[in-house]
C-alpha positions, 0 to 999 in steps of 0.5 A: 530434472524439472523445477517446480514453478507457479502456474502463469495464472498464478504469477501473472496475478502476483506480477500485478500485486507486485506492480501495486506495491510499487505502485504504493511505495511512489505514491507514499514517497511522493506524499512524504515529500509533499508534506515535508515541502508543506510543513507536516512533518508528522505526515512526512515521517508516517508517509515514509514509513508506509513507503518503506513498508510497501518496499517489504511487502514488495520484496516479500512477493519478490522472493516468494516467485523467486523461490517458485522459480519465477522471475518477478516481471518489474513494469513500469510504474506511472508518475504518481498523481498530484495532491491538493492538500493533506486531507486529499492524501488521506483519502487517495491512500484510503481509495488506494489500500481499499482497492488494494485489499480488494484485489489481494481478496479476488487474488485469494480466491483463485488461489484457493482453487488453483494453489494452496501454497499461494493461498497460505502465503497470500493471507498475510497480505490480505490481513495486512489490507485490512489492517491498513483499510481500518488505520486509514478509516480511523484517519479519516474519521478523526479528520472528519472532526476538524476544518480542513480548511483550518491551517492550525487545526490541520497542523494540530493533526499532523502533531497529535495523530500523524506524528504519533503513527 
C-alpha cells in the first residue's frame, strides 16, 4: 500500500511559508535582543513573544507535512538585517508580516484549487496574518503620535504600549 502525500506543488508552497516562519522567528529574536541591549524592555519581552509565536506557527506547518507524509525541507535562513532604532523594527515587522499575509493569501489560492484540506488548514494562517497586519498597524499609528527622535517619548512607549502586549 501507498501513503497519501501532498502534491510537490502543494509543499513546495508550504516549504517556503515554513521558511518564512523561521525566517520571522530570527528576525524577532533579533529585535528582542536589540531592545533588551538598548533598554526597551517592554519591546524585549513583546519581541520575544512574537518569535516564540512564529516557532508555533512553524512547528504547526512541521507537523501538518509530517502527517501528509512529507518531510519538511529546513533551508537556511539568512543573518537577520540590522536596525537603526525602535521605531525602524516596528516598520520592518509591519513590511514583513504584510508580505507574509500576502503570500499565505496567493498560497490559499492555489490550494483552494488543488487541495481542499490544505485550504482548510491554511485559513487559520491567514487570520493569524491579518490579525497581526492590523496589531502592527495600530503600533505604528500610536507611533505616528509621538517624536521619535525623543528618547523619553520612545521610552513612554515601550512602557505604556509595548510592555502591555
Amino acid at each position: 500500500m501507498s501513503l497519501y502525500k501532498l502534491e510537490p506543488e502543494i509543499t513546495e508552497v508550504l516549504f517556503e511559508r515554513l521558511h518564512d516562519e523561521y525566517t520571522a522567528f530570527y528576525f524577532y529574536r533579533n529585535a528582542a535582543n536589540w531592545c533588551k541591549n538598548m533598554g526597551f524592555n517592554g519591546g524585549a519581552k513583546f519581541f520575544s513573544n512574537e518569535a516564540m509565536s512564529e516557532t508555533e506557527h512553524a512547528k504547526n506547518l512541521e507537523k501538518y507535512l509530517t502527517d501528509w507524509n512529507t518531510l519538511p525541507d529546513l533551508k537556511p535562513i539568512d543573518k537577520p538585517e540590522s536596525f537603526s532604532g525602535l521605531v525602524d523594527i516596528i516598520e520592518k515587522a509591519y513590511e514583513l508580516e504584510y508580505d507574509l499575509c500576502d503570500e499565505y493569501k496567493k498560497a490559499a489560492t492555489l490550494f483552494m484549487m488543488k487541495n481542499m484540506n490544505t485550504f482548510t488548514f491554511i485559513q487559520d494562517y491567514i487570520k493569524i496574518q491579518n490579525d497581526s497586519v492590523a496589531e502592527y498597524s495600530d503600533l505604528l499609528n500610536q507611533l505616528a503620535l509621538i517624536n521619535p527622535m525623543n528618547k523619553f517619548e520612545l521610552f513612554y512607549f515601550d512602557k505604556k504600549v509595548l510592555a502591555k502586549l
